[in-house]
Structures are given as structure tokens and as C-alpha cells.
C-alpha positions as CSV (number, residue, x, y, z in Angstrom):
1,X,33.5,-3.3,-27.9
2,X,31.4,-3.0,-31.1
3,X,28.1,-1.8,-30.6
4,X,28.0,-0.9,-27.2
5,X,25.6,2.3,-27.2
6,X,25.2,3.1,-23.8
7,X,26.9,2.1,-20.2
8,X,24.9,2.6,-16.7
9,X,27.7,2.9,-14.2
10,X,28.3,2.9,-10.5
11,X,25.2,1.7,-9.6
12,X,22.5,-1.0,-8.1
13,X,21.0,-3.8,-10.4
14,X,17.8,-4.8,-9.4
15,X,17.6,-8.1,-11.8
16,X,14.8,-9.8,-10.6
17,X,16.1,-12.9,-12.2
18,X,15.1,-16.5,-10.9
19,X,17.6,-16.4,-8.6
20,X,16.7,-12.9,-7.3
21,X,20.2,-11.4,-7.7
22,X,21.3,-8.3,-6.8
23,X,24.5,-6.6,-8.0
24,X,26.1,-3.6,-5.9
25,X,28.9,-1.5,-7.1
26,X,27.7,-2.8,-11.0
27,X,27.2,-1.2,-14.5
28,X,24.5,-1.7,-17.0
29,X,25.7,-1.9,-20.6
30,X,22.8,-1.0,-23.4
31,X,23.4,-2.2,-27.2
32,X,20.8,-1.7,-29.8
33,X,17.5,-2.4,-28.0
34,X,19.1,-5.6,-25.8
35,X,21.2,-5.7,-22.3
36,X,24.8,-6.3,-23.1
37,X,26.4,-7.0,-20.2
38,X,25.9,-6.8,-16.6
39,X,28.8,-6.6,-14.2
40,X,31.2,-4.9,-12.0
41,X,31.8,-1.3,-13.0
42,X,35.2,-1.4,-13.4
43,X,35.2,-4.7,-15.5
44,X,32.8,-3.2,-17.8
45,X,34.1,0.2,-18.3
46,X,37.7,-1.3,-19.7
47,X,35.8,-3.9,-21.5
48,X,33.5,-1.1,-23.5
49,X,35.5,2.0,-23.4
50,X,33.7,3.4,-26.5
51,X,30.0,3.4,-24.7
52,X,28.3,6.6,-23.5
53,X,28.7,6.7,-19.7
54,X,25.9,7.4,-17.9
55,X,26.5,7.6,-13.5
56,X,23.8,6.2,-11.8
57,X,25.9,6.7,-8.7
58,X,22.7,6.4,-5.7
59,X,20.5,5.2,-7.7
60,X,18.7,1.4,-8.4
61,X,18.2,0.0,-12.0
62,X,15.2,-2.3,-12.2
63,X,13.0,-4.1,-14.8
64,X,9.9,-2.3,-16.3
65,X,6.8,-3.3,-14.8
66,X,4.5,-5.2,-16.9
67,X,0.6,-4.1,-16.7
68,X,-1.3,-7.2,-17.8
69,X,-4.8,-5.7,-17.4
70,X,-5.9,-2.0,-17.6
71,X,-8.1,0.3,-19.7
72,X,-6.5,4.0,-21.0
73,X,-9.3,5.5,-21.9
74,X,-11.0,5.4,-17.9
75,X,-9.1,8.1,-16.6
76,X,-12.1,10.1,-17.6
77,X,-13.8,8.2,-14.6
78,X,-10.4,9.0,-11.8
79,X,-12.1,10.2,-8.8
80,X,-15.8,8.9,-9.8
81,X,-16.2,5.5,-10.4
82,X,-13.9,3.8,-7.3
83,X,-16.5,4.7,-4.9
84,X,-19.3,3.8,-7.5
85,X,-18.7,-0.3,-7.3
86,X,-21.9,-2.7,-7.8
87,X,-23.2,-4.5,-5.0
88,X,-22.1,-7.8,-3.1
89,X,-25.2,-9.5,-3.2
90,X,-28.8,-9.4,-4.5
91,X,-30.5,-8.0,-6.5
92,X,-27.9,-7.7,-8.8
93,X,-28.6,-4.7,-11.4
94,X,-25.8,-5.0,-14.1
95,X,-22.6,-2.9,-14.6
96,X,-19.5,-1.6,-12.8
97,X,-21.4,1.7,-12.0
98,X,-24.6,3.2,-12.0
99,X,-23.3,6.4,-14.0
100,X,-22.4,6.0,-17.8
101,X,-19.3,6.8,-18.8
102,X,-19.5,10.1,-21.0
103,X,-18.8,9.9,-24.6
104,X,-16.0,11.4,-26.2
105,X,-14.6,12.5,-29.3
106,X,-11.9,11.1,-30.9
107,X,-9.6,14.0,-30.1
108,X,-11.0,14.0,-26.6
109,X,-10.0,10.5,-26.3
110,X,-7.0,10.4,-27.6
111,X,-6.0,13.1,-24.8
112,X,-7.6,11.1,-22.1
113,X,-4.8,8.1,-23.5
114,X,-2.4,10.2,-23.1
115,X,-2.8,11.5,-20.1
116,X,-3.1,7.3,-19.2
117,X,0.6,6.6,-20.8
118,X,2.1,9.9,-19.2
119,X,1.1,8.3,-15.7
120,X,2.2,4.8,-16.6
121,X,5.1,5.7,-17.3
122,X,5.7,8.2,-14.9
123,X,5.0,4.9,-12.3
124,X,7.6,2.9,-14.3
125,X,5.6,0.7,-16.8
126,X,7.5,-0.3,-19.9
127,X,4.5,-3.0,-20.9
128,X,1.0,-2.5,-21.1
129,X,-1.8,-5.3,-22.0
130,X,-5.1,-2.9,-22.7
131,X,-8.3,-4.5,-23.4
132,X,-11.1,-2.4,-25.1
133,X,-13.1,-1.6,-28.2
134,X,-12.3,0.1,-31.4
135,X,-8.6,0.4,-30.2
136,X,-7.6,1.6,-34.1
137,X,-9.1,5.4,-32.8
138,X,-5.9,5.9,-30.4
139,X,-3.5,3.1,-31.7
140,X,-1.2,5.8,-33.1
141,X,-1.4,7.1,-29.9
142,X,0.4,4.2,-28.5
143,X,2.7,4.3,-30.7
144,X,4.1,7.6,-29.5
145,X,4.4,6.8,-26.2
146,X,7.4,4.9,-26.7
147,X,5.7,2.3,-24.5
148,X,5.3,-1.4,-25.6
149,X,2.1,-2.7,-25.7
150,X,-0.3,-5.8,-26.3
151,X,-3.6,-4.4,-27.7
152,X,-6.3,-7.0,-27.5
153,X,-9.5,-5.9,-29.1
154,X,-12.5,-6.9,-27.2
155,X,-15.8,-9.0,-28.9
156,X,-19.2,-10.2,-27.3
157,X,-22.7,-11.3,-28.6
158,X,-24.5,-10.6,-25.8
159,X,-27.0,-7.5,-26.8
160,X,-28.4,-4.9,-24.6
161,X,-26.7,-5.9,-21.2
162,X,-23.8,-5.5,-19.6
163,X,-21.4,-7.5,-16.6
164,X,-23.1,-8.7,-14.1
165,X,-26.9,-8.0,-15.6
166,X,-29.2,-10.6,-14.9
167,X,-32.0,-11.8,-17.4
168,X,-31.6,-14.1,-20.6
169,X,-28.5,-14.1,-22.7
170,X,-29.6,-12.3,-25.3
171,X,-27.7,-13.7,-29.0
172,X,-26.9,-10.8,-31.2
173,X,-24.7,-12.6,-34.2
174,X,-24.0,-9.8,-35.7
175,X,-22.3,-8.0,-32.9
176,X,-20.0,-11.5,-32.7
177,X,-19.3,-11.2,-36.6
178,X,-18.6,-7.4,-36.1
179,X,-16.2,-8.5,-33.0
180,X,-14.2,-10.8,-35.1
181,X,-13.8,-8.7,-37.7
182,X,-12.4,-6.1,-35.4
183,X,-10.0,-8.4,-34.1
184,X,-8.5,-9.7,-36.7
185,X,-8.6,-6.1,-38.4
186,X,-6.6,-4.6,-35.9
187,X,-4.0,-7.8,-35.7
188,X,-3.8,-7.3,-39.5
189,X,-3.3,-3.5,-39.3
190,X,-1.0,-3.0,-36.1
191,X,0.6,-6.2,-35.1
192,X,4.7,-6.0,-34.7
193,X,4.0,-2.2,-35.4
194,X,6.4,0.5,-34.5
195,X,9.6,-2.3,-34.6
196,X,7.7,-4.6,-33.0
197,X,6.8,-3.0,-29.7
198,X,3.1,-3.0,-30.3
199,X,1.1,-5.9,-31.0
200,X,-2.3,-7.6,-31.4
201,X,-4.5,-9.5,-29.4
202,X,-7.6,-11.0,-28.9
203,X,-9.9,-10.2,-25.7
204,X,-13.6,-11.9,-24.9
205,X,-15.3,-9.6,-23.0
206,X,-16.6,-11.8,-20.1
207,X,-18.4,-15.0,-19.1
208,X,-22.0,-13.3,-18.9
209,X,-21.3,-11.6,-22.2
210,X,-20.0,-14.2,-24.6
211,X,-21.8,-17.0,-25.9
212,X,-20.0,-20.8,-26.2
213,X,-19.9,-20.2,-30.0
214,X,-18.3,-17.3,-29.9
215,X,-15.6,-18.6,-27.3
216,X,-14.8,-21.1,-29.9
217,X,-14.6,-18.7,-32.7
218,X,-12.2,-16.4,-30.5
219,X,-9.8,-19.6,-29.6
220,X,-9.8,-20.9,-32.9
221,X,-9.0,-16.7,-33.6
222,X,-6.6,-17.0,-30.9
223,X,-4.7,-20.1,-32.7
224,X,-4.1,-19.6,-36.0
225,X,-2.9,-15.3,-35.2
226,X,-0.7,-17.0,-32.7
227,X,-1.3,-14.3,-30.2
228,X,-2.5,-13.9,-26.6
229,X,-6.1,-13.9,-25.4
230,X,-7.5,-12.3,-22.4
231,X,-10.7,-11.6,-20.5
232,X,-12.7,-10.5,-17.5
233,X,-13.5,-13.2,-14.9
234,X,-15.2,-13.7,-11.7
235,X,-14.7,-10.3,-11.5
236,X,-18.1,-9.4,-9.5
237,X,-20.9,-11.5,-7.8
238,X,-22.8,-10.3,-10.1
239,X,-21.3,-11.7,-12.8
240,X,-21.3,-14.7,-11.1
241,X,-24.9,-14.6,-10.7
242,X,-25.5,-14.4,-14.1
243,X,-24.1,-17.0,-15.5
244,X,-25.4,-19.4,-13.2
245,X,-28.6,-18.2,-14.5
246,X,-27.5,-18.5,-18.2
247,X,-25.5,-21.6,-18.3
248,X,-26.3,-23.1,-15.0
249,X,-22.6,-23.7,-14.0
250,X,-20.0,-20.9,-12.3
251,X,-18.1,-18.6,-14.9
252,X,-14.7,-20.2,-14.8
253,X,-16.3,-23.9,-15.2
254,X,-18.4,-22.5,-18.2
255,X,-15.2,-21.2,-19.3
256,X,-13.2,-24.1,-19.2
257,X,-15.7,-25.8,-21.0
258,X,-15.8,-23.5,-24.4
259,X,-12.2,-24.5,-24.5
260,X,-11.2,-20.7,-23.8
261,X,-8.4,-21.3,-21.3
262,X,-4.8,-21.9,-22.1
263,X,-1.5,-20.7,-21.0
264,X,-1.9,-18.1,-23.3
265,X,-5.0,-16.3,-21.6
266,X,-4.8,-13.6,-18.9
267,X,-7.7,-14.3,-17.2
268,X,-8.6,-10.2,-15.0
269,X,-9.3,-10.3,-11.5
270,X,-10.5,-13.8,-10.4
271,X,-12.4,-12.7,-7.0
272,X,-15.4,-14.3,-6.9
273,X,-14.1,-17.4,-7.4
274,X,-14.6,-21.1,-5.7
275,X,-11.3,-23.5,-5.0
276,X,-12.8,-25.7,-7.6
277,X,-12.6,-22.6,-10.3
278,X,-8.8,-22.1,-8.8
279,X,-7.8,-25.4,-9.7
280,X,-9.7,-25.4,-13.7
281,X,-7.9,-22.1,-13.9
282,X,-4.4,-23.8,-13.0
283,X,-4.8,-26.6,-14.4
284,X,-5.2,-24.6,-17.7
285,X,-1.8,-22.7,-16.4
286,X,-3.3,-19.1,-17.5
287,X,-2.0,-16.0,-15.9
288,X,-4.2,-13.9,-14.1
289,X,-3.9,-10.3,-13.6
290,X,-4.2,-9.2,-9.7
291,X,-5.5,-5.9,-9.9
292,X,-4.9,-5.0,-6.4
293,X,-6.0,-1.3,-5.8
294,X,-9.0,-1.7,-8.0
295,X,-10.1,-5.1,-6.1
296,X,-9.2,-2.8,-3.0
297,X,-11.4,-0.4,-4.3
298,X,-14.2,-2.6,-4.3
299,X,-14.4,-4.1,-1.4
300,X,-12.8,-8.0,-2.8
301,X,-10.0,-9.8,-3.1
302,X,-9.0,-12.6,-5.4
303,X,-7.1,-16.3,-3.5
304,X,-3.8,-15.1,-5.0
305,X,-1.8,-18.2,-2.8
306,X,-4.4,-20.9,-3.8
307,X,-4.6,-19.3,-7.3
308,X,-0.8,-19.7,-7.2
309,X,-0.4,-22.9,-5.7
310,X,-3.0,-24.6,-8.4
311,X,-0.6,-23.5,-11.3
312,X,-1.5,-20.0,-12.2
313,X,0.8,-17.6,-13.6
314,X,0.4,-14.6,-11.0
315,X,1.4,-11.2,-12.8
316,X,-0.1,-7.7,-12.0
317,X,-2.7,-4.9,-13.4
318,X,-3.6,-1.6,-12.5
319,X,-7.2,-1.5,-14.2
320,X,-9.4,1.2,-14.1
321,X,-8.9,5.4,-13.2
322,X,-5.2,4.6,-12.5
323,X,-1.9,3.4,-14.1
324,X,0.1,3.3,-10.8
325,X,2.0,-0.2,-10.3
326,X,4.0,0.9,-7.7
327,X,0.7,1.4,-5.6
328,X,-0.5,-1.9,-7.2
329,X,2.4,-4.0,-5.8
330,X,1.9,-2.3,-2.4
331,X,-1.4,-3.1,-1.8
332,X,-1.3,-6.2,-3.5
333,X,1.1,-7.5,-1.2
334,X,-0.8,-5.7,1.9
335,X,-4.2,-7.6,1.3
336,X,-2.7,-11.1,0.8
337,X,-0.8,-10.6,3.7
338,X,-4.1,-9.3,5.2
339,X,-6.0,-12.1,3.5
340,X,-3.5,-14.8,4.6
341,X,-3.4,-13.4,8.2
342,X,0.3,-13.7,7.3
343,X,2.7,-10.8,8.1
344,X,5.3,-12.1,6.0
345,X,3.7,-13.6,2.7
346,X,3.7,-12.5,0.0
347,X,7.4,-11.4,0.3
348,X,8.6,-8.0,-1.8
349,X,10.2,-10.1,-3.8
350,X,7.0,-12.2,-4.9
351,X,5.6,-8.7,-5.6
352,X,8.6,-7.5,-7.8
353,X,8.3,-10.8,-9.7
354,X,4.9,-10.4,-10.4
355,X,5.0,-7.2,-11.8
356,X,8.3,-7.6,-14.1
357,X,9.2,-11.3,-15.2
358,X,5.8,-12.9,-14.5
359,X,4.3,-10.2,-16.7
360,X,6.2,-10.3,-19.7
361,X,6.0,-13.9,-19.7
362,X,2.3,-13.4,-19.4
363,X,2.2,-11.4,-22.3
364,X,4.5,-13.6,-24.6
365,X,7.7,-11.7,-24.1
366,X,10.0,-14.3,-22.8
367,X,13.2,-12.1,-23.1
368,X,12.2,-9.5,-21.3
369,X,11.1,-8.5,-17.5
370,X,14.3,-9.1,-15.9
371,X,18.1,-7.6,-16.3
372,X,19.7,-10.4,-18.3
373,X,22.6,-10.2,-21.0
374,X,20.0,-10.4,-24.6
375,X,17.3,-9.2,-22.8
376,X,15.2,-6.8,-24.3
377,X,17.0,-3.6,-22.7
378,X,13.3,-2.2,-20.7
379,X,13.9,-1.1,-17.7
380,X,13.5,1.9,-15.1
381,X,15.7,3.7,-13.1
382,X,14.9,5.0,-9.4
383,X,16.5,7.3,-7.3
384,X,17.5,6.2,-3.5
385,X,18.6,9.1,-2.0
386,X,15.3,10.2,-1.6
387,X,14.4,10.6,2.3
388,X,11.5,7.4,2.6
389,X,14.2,5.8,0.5
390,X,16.8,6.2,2.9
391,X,18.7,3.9,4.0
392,X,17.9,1.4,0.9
393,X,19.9,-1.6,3.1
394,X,17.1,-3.9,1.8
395,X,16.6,-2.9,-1.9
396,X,13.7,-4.6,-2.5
397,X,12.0,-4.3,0.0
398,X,12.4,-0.8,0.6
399,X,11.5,-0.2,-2.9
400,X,7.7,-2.2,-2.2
401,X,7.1,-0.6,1.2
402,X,8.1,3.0,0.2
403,X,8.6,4.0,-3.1
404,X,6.3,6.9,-5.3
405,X,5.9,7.2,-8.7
406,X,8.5,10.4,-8.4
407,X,11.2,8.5,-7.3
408,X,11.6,6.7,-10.9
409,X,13.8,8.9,-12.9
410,X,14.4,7.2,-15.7
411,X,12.4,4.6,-17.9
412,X,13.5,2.8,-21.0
413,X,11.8,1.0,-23.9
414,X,13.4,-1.2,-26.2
415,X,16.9,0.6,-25.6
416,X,15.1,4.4,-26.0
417,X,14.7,6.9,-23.6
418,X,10.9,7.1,-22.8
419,X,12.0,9.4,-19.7
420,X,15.2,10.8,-18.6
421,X,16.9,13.1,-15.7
422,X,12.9,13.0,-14.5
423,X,11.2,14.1,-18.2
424,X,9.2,12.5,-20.3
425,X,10.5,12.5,-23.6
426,X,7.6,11.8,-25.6
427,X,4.8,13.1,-24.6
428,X,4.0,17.0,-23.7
429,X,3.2,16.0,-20.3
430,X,1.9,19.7,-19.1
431,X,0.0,20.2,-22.1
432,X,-1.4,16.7,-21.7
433,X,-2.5,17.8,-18.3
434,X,-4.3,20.7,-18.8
435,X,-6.1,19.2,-21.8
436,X,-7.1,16.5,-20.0
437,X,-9.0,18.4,-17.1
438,X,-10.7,20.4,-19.6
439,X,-11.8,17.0,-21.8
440,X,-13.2,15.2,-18.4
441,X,-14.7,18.4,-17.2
442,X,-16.8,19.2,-20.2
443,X,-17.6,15.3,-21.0
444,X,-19.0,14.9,-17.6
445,X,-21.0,18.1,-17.8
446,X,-22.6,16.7,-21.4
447,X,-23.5,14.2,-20.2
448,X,-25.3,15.2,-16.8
449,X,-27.0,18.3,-19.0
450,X,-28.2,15.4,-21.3
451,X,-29.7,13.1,-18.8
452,X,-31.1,15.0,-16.0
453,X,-32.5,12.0,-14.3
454,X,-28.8,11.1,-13.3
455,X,-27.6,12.1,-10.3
456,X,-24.5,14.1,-10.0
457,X,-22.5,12.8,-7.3
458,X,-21.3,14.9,-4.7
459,X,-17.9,17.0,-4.4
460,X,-18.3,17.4,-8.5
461,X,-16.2,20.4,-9.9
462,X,-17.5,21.3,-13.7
463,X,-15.4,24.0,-13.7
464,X,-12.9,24.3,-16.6
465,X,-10.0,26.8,-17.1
């Protein structure tokens, strides 16, 4: 049949399509950058007898996972600043950690992005959402990758502080002008770039950092760009503290009030967070973005069934030091059921969801993040006949419960090879590696050589090659 590229044979689908199927004995057909067909092998290898053949004989083809919340550039922190979390309670001093994060050049930085998209996809991402600053300095790196991506630059107004600091808000107006204009610079500059696969959005930093001006600036941003908007929330007590102090209300009800929340706001991490915050965020229907091993990491965990159950739009994010969402789907689903007291909910299903269909409709890709004929052909291939993969009776499940990073074999983007037979295709992955220990090495040694009042915590290892 005319433009049938490509034909994945002899294989499991994985669609996680609404109604969860799951086809055995099936073929995959790839034209263009969209899912042809899906079917029974035979019937599809008479009907497209000109496609490439590809066996995938032991192996399971699944939608891409979609990260709705993480940050490239804080691999430099991997190893550091997960046991470095602020504190539960008062007093309350301001930040995610006590160390700064060592600045880099922009070579330095675009290594430590790379070394960020080797591992997501590696893990089996096809979609990223990454919130952060001056996202122009590595944009060509994202490009690249071959990954698809929703860039949302960040703004605030609030001057000299950072999450979770208390004191007065601070109003800087310049920084909010300066925001803006970053935004819609990079939108202007980058949107639908490289065929489409990367585009612009817009991100507000978080409650204690924005003021309700510049809220209403970034909706009204939002609107007429007709893109996505995301932003931290309730994502430490601290935060929660503060605005309280600033605004005398809790962050998601000073939120709902600028007019922020919509459907088309990812709204990061959600912990610290009352039932009456649960139910503003639902009723707004925005997405939020469990990030699972980081919340693990901290010692919290967001309401994901009452978050759910109010009308939110549960998807999934790795976050900082890590772009794993095999491990984020695991533990996910291990501290809801822990959470829940409930060894049976969340199901693996609910996880796989999450992470594939939920996300792309999060991120305003509504034909993509499941195996449908016109879907945008994303999607990642993993091998079963590994040993903790063995025997794959329930698919699913076993994939949840068991699977690594190494058993995905193949990824996809937009119909292209990103990886193949176990190789990444567009990025030098061991040079990528080695640059990247040198790059965090010497940053963190600049930077504890330039503030000896820091302390250097222990098990460091400065050495480079």
C-alpha cells in the first residue's frame, strides 16, 4: 500500500488506548511520522507488502512516555541534592537545598542536557515538558535529540528570594517585564521548530514567587500564543508558609484567584496540599505532574486519588537529577498504594496511562500517547526475553513491577529512529558520558574553591579523568 515505510511484525502491542487493549501475535505499520495500521501479522503483511519488515518477534511495542515536569540542566546535582531536601516544618529558610547549584558555561551546559536526553530516552521518553530559564542557550540542543518537547520558559517578580523563603514579597517589575519578554521571545523563535516536534510554552515559577499581576499577564500570555502553561505548586511546606504570609490564603486558592488555572496548566507536584486546594485544582480540570521518585526523595507525597477523583488530569514527571520514568511509574504506584493502605490501587494500568495518554493530552498532543491508526507514530520498543521479564503472562503488569531502563531497545519519534537494536542514534552517548563527569566535577569544585564557607558534603569525589 502506498506509503507504508516501515512494518513491526510478530509482535506484542501495548496500546494503552481507553479500552486498554492489547494485541498478541500483531504488527505495527509506520507511514510518514503517523501509525498506519495495527493488526494481526499476517493481515498486515499481505495488505503492505512493499514496507520494510522489521521482527519484533519477543518483544512488546508501547507508547512513549510523556514527562510533564522535569529540569535537564539538574543532572549536575545527581547524587547531591536528593538527600539535600528543605525541612517539614519551621523555621522555614528558603530553597530546595542549602548548596547552590554551580554555574556553568554554555558549553558545560549544553553537555549536562545532553547527558539529560541520552538518559530519557534511554528510559523510553518520547515527550518532555521542561521548565526553566533562558532555555534559547541549549534549545538547539533539543533539537538534536530527536526528542519532542514542550519548552516553557519560566518568569517571576519576586526579587532576592527563592521557594519557600519567608519575608515580604519583594516586587521587582523589571524582572516580570524581562520574564515576558523571554517568553514570548522564545515562542516566537522556536515554536513548531524542527517539524513541529518542539514547541513553546509559558511557565510561572511558583505561588511564593509570582505576584497577582504578573499571573494575569502570563494567562492573558497564555491565551492569545495558544499554548500550555505550567508551574510549581504546593510543592514544599515552605512554600506553603510563605504565601500564607504574603497573601494570607494557601497557594492553590491564591492561584485560583489570579485566574492562573485552566485545563491547559500542569500544575508540578501538588503535596502540600488541603482537600479544599484538591477540589479548586479539579474544578479548574489542570493536569498535575506526580513526580513520584523526587516526592519519594523528599519525604512527601501528593493525594493522587482525591486529586483524581476532584477532576484532575493525573500524568507523570521525573523532576530533578533524573530522567527515569520507568522508576517514576514504579514508585508512583508503590506510595499511593502505600498512601491508600491499598495493595491493589493504583493498578499498572493507571500507571501506564498516566505516563503515555494522560501525558500527551496534558501537554496538548491529542493524537499521540497511545498506538492508534493516525497517531503520531512515538513509541518504544522493549525486550521480554529478558530474565525479570520472564514469563511477561501479564504484559502490563510485568512491565510496571519489573522493567529497567535496558530493557527498552528501541524508541521512536515522530516516525524516526531516536534508538535502535539498543543505540542511540543521535547523540554520542559515550562521549556525552565522559564529558559530563568531567563538567560536574570541575563545576562543583569552582564553586566549593569560591565559597569556602560551604560545606562540602560527604562521599564527594573531585576527581576528573
Amino acid at each position: 500500500m502506498a506509503g507504508a515505510t516501515l512494518l513491526l511484525h510478530d509482535t506484542t502491542l501495548v496500546t494503552a488506548d481507553p479500552a486498554g487493549a492489547i494485541h498478541t501475535d500483531a504488527a505495527i505499520v509506520i507511514a510518514g511520522d503517523r501509525i498506519a495500521a495495527l493488526g494481526p501479522t499476517r493481515d498486515l503483511l499481505a495488505r503492505y507488502p512493499a514496507a520494510e519488515r522489521i521482527s519484533a518477534r519477543g518483544r512488546a511495542v508501547l507508547p512513549g512516555f510523556a514527562n510533564t515536569h522535569t529540569h535537564f540542566p539538574m543532572t549536575l546535582a545527581r547524587g547531591i541534592y536528593e538527600d539535600l531536601s528543605p525541612p517539614h516544618r519551621p523555621p522555614f529558610e528558603g530553597g530546595l537545598a542549602h548548596l547552590p547549584l554551580p554555574e556553568l558555561s554554555r558549553g558545560e551546559l549544553e553537555v549536562m542536557v545532553r547527558l539529560a536526553a541520552l538518559e530519557a530516552i534511554r528510559s523510553g521518553t518520547t515527550l518532555v515538558l521542561e521548565d526553566g530559564t533562558r532555555l534559547d542557550r541549549y534549545a538547539d540542543v533539543l533539537v538534536a535529540s530527536g526528542l519532542r518537547y514542550l519548552a516553557c520558559e519560566r518568569a517571576w517578580d519576586r526579587a532576592r528570594a527563592s521557594i519557600g523563603q519567608p519575608g515580604p514579597f519583594e516586587l521587582d517589575r523589571t524582572l516580570a517585564d524581562e520574564g515576558l519578554e523571554r517568553v514570548a521571545a522564545f515562542h516566537a523563535r522556536w515554536n513548531n521548530a524542527a517539524d513541529g516536534r518542539i514547541r513553546a510554552g509559558v511557565a510561572a515559577w511558583a505561588p511564593d514567587m509570582v505576584s497577582p499581576e504578573l499571573f494575569a499577564r502570563l494567562r492573558g500570555l497564555q491565551d492569545s500564543l495558544e499554548t500550555i502553561a505550567t508551574l510549581h505548586l504546593n510543592q514544599i511546606w515552605g512554600e506553603v508558609a510563605a504565601v500564607r504570609e504574603q497573601r494570607g490564603m494557601l497557594p492553590a486558592e491564591y492561584v485560583a484567584r489570579t485566574g492562573f488555572l485552566s485545563e491547559r496548566v500542569v500544575a508540578a507536584h501538588c503535596r502540600c496540599m488541603t482537600a479544599g486546594e484538591e477540589r479548586l485544582l479539579g474544578d479548574a480540570r489542570a493536569a498535575v505532574a506526580f513526580n513520584a521518585c523526587i516526592a519519594a526523595r523528599r519525604g512527601l507525597s501528593p493525594r493522587i486519588a482525591e486529586l483524581e477523583r476532584a477532576g484532575c488530569l493525573i500524568t507523570m514527571g521525573t523532576d530533578n537529577m533524573a530522567e527515569d520514568m520507568i522508576e517514576v511509574m514504579r514508585t508512583g504506584m508503590f506510595m499511593e498504594r502505600v498512601r491508600r493502605e491499598d495493595g491493589r490501587q493504583p493498578t499498572p494500568e493507571d500507571m501506564l496511562v498516566w505516563a503515555t495518554r494522560n501525558g500527551y493530552r496534558a501537554l496538548g498532543v491529542q493524537d499521540g500517547g497511545s498506538l492508534a491508526p493516525g497517531h503520531k507514530a512515538d513509541l518504544i520498543v522493549v525486550d521480554l526475553e529478558r530474565p525479570h521479564l520472564s514469563p511477561a503472562i501479564r504484559v502490563v503488569s510485568t512491565l510496571v513491577h519489573q522493567a529497567q531502563p535496558a530493557d527498552v531497545v528501541a524508541v521512536m519519534v515522530d516516525g524516526r529512529w531516536v534508538m535502535r537494536d539498543g543505540r542511540i542514534l543521535t547523540i554520542d552517548e559515550a562521549a556525552v558520558v565522559r564529558e559530563a563527569r568531567q563538567v560536574a566535577r570541575s563545576a562543583w569544585k569552582r564553586l566549593f574553591e569560591r565559597r569556602p564557607d560551604l560545606a562540602v558534603p560527604s562521599g564527594f569525589d573531585f576527581a576528573t579523568d
